[in-house]
Structure formats: C-alpha cells, structure tokens
N, C-alpha and C positions, 0 to 999 in steps of 0.2 A: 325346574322352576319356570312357569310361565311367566306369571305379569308377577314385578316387583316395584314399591313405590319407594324412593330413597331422599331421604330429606337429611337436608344440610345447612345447619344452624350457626351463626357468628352474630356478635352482638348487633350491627349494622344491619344483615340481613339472611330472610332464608331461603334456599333454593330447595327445590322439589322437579324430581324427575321420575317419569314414570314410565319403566321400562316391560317390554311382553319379547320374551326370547332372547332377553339379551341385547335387542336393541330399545335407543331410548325413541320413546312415543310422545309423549308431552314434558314441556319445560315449564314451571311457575318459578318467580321469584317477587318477592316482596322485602321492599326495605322497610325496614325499621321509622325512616322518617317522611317514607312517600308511599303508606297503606292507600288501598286501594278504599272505595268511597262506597260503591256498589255493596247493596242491602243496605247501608247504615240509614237510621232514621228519625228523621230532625224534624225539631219543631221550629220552620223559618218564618219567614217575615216578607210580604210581599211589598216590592221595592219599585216595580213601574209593571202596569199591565199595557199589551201593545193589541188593540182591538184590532190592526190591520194585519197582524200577523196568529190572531188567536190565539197567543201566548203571553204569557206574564215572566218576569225574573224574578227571584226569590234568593233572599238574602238566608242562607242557611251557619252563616258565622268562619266560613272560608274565604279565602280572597278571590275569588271572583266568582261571582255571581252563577247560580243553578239557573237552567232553563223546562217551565213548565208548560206544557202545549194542553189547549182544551180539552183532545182525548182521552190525556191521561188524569184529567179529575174527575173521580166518580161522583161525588157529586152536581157534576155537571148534565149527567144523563138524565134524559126524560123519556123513557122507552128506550126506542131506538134514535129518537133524536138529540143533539148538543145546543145546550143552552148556549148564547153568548159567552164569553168568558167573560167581559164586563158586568156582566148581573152576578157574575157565582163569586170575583173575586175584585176586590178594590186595596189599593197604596194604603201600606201599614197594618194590612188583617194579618192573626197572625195562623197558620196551616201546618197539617201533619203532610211529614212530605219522608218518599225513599228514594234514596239514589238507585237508578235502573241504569245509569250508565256513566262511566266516569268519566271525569274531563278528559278530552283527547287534542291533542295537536290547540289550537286556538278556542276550541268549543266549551263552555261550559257546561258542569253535571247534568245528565238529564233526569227530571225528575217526575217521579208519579204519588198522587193522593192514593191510588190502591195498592193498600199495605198486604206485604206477602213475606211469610215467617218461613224457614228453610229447617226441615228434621231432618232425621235419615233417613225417612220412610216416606214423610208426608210432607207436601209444603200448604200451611194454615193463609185463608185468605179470610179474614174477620168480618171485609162489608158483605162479603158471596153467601151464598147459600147452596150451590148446588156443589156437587162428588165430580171433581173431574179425575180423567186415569191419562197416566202416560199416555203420547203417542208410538212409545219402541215398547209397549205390550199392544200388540197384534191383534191376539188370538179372542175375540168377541167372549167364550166361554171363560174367561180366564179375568176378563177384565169386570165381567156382572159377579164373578164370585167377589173380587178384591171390594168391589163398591159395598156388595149385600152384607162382608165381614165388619168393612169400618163402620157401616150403619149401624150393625149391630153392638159396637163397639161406644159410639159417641154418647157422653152422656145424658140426659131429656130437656136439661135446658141449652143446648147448644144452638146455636143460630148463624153459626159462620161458618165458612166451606172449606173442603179442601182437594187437595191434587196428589193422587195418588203418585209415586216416583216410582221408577221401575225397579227399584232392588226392594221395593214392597213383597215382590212375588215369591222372596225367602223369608219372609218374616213371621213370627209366631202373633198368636193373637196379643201376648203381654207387649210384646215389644210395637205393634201399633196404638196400643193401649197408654204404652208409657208415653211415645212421640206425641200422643194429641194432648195427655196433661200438659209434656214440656211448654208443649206451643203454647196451651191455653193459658198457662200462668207466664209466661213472656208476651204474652198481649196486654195483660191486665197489669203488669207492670210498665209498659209502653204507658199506656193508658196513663195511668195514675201519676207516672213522672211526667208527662207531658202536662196534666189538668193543673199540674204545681208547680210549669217551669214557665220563662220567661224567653220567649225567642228572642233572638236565632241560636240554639243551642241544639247540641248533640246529645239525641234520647236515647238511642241503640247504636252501639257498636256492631260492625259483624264480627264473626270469627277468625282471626287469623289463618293465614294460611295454612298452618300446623296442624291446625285443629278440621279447616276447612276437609284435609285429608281425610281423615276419617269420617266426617259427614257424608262428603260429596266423591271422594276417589275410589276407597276401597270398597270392594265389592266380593262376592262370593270366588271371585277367579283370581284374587288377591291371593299371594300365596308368604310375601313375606313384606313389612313397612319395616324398612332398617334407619334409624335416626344415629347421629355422630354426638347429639349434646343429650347429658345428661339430666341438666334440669326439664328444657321439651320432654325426652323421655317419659319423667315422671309427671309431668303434667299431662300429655298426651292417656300416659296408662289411667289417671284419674278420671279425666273423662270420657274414656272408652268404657269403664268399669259401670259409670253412671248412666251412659247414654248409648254405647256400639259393643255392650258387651262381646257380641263375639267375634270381635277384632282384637281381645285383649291378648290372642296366643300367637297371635301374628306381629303384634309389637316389637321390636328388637332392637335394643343399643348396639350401634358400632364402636367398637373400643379399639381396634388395629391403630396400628401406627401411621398407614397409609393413608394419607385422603382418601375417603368415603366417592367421591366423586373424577378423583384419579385412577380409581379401583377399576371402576366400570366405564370410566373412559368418557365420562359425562362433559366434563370442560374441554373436551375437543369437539361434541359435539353443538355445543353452543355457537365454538367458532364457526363450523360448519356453514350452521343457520344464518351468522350474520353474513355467508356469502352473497354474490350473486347470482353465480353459477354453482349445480348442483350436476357431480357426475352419476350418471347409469352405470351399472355395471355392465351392460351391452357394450359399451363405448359412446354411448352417445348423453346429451346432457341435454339441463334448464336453467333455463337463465328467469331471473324473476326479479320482477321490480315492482317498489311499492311507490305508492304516489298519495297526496292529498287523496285524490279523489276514488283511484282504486287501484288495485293492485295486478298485474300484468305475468304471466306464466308463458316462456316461449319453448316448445318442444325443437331441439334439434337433433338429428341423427348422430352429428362427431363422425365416430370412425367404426361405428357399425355396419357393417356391410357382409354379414353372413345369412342372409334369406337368403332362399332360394331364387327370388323372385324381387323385384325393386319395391313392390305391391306388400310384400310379407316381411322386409324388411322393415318399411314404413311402419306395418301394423305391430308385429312387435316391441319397437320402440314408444308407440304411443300406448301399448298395454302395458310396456312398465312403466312409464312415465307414469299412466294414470295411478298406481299404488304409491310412486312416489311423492307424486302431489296430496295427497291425502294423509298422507306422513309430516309434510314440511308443512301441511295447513296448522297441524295443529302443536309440531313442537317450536313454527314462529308465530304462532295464534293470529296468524292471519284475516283478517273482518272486512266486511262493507262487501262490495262490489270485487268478483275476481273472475277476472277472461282469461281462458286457456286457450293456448292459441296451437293448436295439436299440428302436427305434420300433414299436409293437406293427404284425405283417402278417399279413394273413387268409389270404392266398395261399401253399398250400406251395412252390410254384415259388419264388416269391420270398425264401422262407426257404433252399430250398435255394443259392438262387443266393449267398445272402448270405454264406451259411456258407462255399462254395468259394468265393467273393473272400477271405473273411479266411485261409483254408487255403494258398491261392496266396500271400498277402503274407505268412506269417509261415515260408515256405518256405524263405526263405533265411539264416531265423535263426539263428547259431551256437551259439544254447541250445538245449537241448531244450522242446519244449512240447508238450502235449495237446490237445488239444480237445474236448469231452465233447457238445459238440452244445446243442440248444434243451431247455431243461427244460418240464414242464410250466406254468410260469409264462412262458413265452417270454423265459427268458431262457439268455446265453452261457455257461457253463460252463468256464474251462479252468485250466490249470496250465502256469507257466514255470519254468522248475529257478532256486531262488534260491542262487548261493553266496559274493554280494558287495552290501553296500548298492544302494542305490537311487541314480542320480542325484541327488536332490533330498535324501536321508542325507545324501549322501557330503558336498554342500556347504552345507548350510541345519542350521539346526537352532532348536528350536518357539521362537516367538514370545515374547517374556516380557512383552508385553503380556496374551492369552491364553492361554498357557502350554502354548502347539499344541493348543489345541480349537478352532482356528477361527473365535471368535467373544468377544464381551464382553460384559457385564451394560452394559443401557441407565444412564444416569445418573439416570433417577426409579427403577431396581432398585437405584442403590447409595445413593441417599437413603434410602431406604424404610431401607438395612441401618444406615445411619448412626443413622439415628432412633430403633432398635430397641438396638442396640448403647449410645446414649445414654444411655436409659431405664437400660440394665442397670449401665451405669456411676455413674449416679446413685445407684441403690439402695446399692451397695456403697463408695460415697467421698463423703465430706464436704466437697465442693472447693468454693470461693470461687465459681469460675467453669469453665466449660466453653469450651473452645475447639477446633472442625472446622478442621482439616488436608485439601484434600482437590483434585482437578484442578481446572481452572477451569471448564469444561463443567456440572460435579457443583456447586460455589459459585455457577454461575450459575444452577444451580435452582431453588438455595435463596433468592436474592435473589428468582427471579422467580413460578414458579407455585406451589411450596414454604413461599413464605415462610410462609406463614399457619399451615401444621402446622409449621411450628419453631417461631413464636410461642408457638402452644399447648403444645407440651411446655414449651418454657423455662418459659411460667407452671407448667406443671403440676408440675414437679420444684421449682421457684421458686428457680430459679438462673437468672444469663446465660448467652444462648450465645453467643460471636463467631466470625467466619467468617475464615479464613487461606488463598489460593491458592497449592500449591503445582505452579507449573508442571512440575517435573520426574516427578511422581503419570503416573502413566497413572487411565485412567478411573475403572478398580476400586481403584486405591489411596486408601488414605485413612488417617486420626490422627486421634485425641481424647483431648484435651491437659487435664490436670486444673491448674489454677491454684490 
C-alpha cells in the first residue's frame, strides 16, 4: 500500500489522516460544533464601509463580523482598474459573499464576491468566462488537450468559467460531463435561494470533512479510504456512487476492535506535531515556533557528527531537515509567513541542493506555497496559503500558567515583585499585619535564601509578615492579605 486515507468518526468530531508508506502525511480534524466557514456562502449585510482602509465588514449572521477588501468584489473592477469601495458598496446593502478564509487568532472571515463552486474535476466560477488549467499539470500539450475536451463538453448556453483540477488528467469525458451539470445546477440553486432569502443568512454549506475526502484527497495513487463509523460509511458510499464513482472499491469500513488510529499509530503522531522540537534520525533536530505574525524553523545538528568532513556533516543535516520540514508543513498546516533558518553552508552547491530537497517535499502539497529562496542572511524565506487554523490552534490553546509566552518569571523574580508590592501596600494601609498568599516554590524562598530581606522589610515597615502556601497559585501568582 502506498498512500492510505483513514478517517475517524465520533459524534463531536472527525479526524482524517493521510498516510503514503506508512507514514502519516497530513492531519484534518473538524468538530462537530466548530465547522470550518471556508466555501460556505452567505448572503450578508453590509454593516460599516471603511473608505480609508478600502474595506467594508459584513454581517454574514456569525458572531463577529467578516472582512471584505475592494479586491475581492468583482464587481468592483473596471478593466484593470478598482472602483472606490464607497461607490460599489453602502451600510445596509444586502451581498452575495464566500468565505476564502476562516477566522483566525483575532481576525475576522475573509470574504470575496467571486463565487467559486468546488467538483472533483473542475472548480465552476459563474462571473468568469475563460478555461483556466492547474498549475501542477505542466506539460503545455496536455493542458490545450484538457481545455479543447471541456469546451467540447460545456453546453451552448454556458457563460461561466471554469479551472481545470489536476486529477482532471484521469477522468473520462462523462465524468467531466457529470461535474459541470453538478456545478451548474448548485449555482442556480445558490441563486434562487439567495433571490428569496433575507440577509444575513446562510445559502451554501460546504462539504464536510468526510465528504471533502473524496472530492479533494483521494486520488488515482489512493489505494485504500478506511472509515471506523458505519453510518459515514454509508453515506460516503452514496456519494461516491453519484459523484467519485471510482472511489467506490477503495471505500472500506473498519470494524476491528482496535482503534482505527491506534492501529497506525496516528494519535502519537499528533502529539509529535504539537512539539517543539522535532528529532532527525541523523541525531540531529528542529525546533519550531509559531507566533502571530509567522512561524520560525530552527535547524540544529544534535549529535550528528558522522561526515566526513564539518562541511558534509552540515549538509546532510540540512538535506534531511529539508524533507522534514515539508512533512511537518503539512501534517501542522502551517500558513502565512515561515523562515527556515538552516545551519549556516559555505558551499553554494550545497545551498542549492538544499533548497531543491525542500522544493521536491513540499511538491505534493495540496496548499499552495512559495519559496523565495536564501536571503542575504542565509536564511529560508517562504509562504503557505493560510485559510484554516493551525494544528496546534485548532486543539491547544495558551497556557494559563504563562499565558502562551512560553515561559515564567523565576521565583527569586516573583519575590523581588512580592517585596516591592509590600512596601507599596504598607505605605497606603494601616494593617495590623501582612500576610503572602503565594506557590510553594516562591514560600519556599522566602523561608530559605529570602528570608533575611523579608526580615528586613517587616522591620522596616514595623509590621509582621506571615507566610500562607497556596498550592493551587502557579508560580507567578500570588496575594497580600491585610489583617
């Protein structure tokens, strides 16, 4: 078996793991109560236009507000030029809008007027008119046959366009035939519910996850889609029978007794993902960190040290690194902005070599990404199309010990603040006594190396202090208790 997709279904939620040899390659997961937004498409309600920012928000009937930029409304175009936003849209009009990208971190939906319908073969754009083709079919002779086929295919009153998808290149003429009826009659029903609905309401749903599989995952090098729930199962088989017929012999219920995902060792690889550090088999690792604004890859050697040479050493390291990064892009769906910051190499051979290892593994990614090459600082430069949390978003969230900064004030830093704090409470209250509330770690400093500067305030204020352990405190917490 090469590539196998294994989805795993519970009422709450479903996980989808897509493995090539055995190991896992990409991870999705979708709850039940926090579906993803991306394709769906609403007819909203424009709720403030910002002419200094060329964007408008749009009330699409979720709790915070989508965001629409001048670009993305097609009716805004005049040629090659963009109208004002303020001429094309005014407070209260109501608009057909799709989500392009989901809320993230603080950000509201992003949203576009150009409506784009998703098959297995083709994706329908209704205002377009011209045949676009993948850009991973290559081959010029291959991509004039694909256009000349679906020309021949559309029917005479057609007037919308569409984008050829790369698993187009195994598909029979009925089965492009069927994908543009589908589209075409899920336009016209957009249409039609939309001309009869009342914004801000939801006109199209996308696909679940479940389903998304067989749209968008499997492919000709699919060799098996093993599901654990029986009713998915047989909803899956219904619409593959309708719409991927020949995905219907690759279908298969898992019925074992073992978890489906224990099986294949898939929930330790999750945990994996949400590390920090990622071991090589070399010996050596990455460390990676994500942030607001972008996400940071560190290459270190570890305990590799079998080159021949300090120079070969180096390079091998950073040529595995590179397959492995291409790996961990996409089973923690990594997006926006990511610097890989490789072990510094003298040799441009070995730069170049490095950059086509990570160009080859990040080849078969069904996001789009860039690669901008080595900076002058010898570092990675690229970009992944972000339009759904992160991995480690979607299921974690910061620390409330350090409150996601990664780190905490030592317990002689939160003495020092207790001490300071005392002073200040002194000055301003007349209390009998003083009493520290505070972890045990932080009470036990005060007992031990501490003791002698809390002696000296208490004399110096000429109050007591007494000391209180509250084990449920985390380090930084702390109370001071006026008696």
């Amino acid at each position: 078996m090469s590539e196998e997709i294994l989805i795993n279904v519970t009422p709450q939620e479903t996980r989808v793991a897509v493995t090539y040899l055995g190991a896992v390659q990409e991870l999705h997961i979708e709850r039940a109560n926090q579906r993803g937004l991306v394709g769906n498409t609403y007819l909203g309600r424009v709720s403030r236009v910002l002419p200094g920012m060329q964007s408008a928000f749009i009330d699409i009937g979720i709790e915070r507000a989508a965001f629409l930029h001048v670009g993305d409304i097609w009716d805004a175009r005049d040629g090659d030029t963009l109208q004002p936003i303020e001429r094309v849209l005014h407070e209260g009009q109501n608009i057909l809008v799709q989500v392009i990208k989901d809320p993230i971190s603080t950000k509201g939906a992003r949203l576009s007027t150009q409506i784009s319908m998703a098959g297995r073969f083709l994706v329908y754009l209704p205002q377009e008119t011209r045949i676009g083709i993948s850009q991973k079919i290559e081959d010029e002779a291959e991509r004039e046959l694909l256009r000349s086929r679906l020309q021949g295919l559309l029917p005479q009153d057609e007037h919308g366009g569409f984008i050829i998808r790369t698993m187009a290149n195994i598909a029979e003429d009925c089965e492009l035939a069927a994908d543009v009826e589908y589209l075409r009659t899920l336009w016209e029903a957009i249409k039609n519910r939309a001309d009869t609905s009342e914004g801000p309401t939801l006109i199209y749903q996308e696909l679940d996850l479940a389903h998304r599989v067989l749209r968008d995952f499997a492919n000709d090098q699919t060799d098996r889609i093993l599901i654990d729930s029986r009713e998915t199962y047989q909803r899956m088989m219904s619409f593959a029978e309708d719409f991927t017929h020949n995905l219907v012999k690759k279908i298969n219920l898992y019925v074992a007794e073992r978890p489906l995902f224990d099986l294949y060792g898939v929930d330790d690889e999750i945990e994996k993902a949400l590390s920090r550090r990622v071991d090589l088999k070399s010996g050596g690792y990455l460390i990676i960190d994500q942030t607001e604004a972008l996400t940071t890859i560190d290459v270190n050697t570890g305990g590799y040290t079998s080159g021949r040479t300090f120079d070969e050493t180096i390079f091998k390291t950073n040529l595995e690194a590179s397959q492995v990064i291409a790996r961990q892009l996409r089973l923690r769906n990594l997006g926006g902005i990511i610097i890989v910051d490789y072990i510094d190499m003298d040799v441009a051979v070995h730069k170049e070599a490095v950059l086509n290892e990570l160009t080859k593994g990040i080849a078969s990614d069904r996001t789009r990404i860039t690669v901008n090459g080595f900076t002058s600082l010898g570092l990675v430069e690229m970009t992944r199309k972000r339009t759904r949390e992160s991995l480690a978003r979607q299921i974690c969230e910061p620390c409330p010990t350090c409150q996601g900064r990664g780190q905490i004030k030592t317990a002689q830093s939160v003495c020092y603040e207790i001490l300071r704090n005392l002073m200040r409470e002194a000055r301003q209250f007349d209390a009998r006594e003083f009493r520290i509330l505070a972890a045990p770690t932080v009470i036990d400093l005060f007992l031990d190396e501490e003791s002698q500067n809390l002696a000296q305030l208490s004399d110096f204020i000429g109050k007591p202090v007494s000391l209180q352990v509250e084990s449920l405190f985390t380090q930084e917490q702390y109370d001071i208790i006026l008696i």
